[in-house]
C-alpha positions, 0 to 999 in steps of 0.5 A: 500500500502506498504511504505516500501522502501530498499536501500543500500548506497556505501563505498569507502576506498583505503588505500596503495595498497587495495582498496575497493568499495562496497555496505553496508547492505540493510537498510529497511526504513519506510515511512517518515523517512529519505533516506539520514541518514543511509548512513552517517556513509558510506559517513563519512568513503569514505570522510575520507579514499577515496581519500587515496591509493598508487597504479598504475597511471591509477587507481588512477582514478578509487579510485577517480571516486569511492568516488565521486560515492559514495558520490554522490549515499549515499547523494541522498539516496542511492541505491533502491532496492524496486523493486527488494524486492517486486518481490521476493514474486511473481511469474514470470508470475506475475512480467511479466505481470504487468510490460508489462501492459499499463501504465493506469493499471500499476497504478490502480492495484498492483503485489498483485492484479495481482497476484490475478487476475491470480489466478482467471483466472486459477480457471475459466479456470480449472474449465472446464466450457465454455472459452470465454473471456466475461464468463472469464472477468464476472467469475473476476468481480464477485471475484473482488467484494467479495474482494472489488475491483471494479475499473477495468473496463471490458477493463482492464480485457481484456488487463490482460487476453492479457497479461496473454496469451502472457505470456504463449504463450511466455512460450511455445515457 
């Protein structure tokens, strides 16, 4: 399983009339090490130039909602934009179904082995062999044990082929 998380943090500085409210690079960071470390130097900068700024009286406001975001988002580890990293390598159709599992799949499988396991049932099915959902669910279970996976039980097999054809069905609408 991959332990590699990505968070951005956030940076306020207002100086006079420019004011500035963005996210710094994305930093990838390893499993163990700390969420909170890169975003000091961010933090550091919106305690020092944050709070600063001439302007109109109503944004004044907003300067300060904006450093205390900040500063609130970089000391709780920032941004995690995980999620968002990890789809990028899969196909909608992927992403779709595994995020419309129930929850008890959703944590027994990964975006890697759905992904999988939708390869293995377009195989089945453009091999023009008969189509039921028994013949399909025996064509998965017999590839899932050359790779090794053997914790999905038959009725896990059927709710992905659900999901697998309410994703075309909604395709095809």
């Amino acid at each position: 399983m991959n332990t590699t998380r990505f968070r951005t943090y956030k940076i306020s500085v207002n100086f006079f009339l420019i004011s500035i409210y963005s996210n710094s690079k994305v930093y990838e960071i390893t499993n163990g090490k700390s969420t909170i470390l890169p975003g000091l130097k961010y933090s550091l900068l919106t305690i020092v130039f944050g709070w600063w700024g001439f302007g109109l009286p109503w944004k004044a406001f907003q300067k300060y909602k904006n450093t205390l975001t900040a500063l609130h988002i970089n000391f709780t580890g920032g941004e995690d934009y995980t999620k968002t990293f990890t789809e990028m390598d899969f196909s909608e159709k992927t992403i779709w179904v595994y995020n419309n599992l129930n929850r008890d799949l959703y944590t027994k499988t990964n975006l890697e082995l759905i992904d999988i396991l939708i390869d293995l049932y377009t195989q089945y099915l453009l091999s023009g062999k008969e189509i039921t959902t028994e013949k399909i669910i025996m064509h998965l279970k017999e590839n899932l044990k050359k790779i090794n996976v053997l914790h999905l039980r038959t009725t896990d097999l059927k709710e992905l082929i659900t999901k697998i054809e309410q994703f075309e069905f909604r395709a095809t609408k």
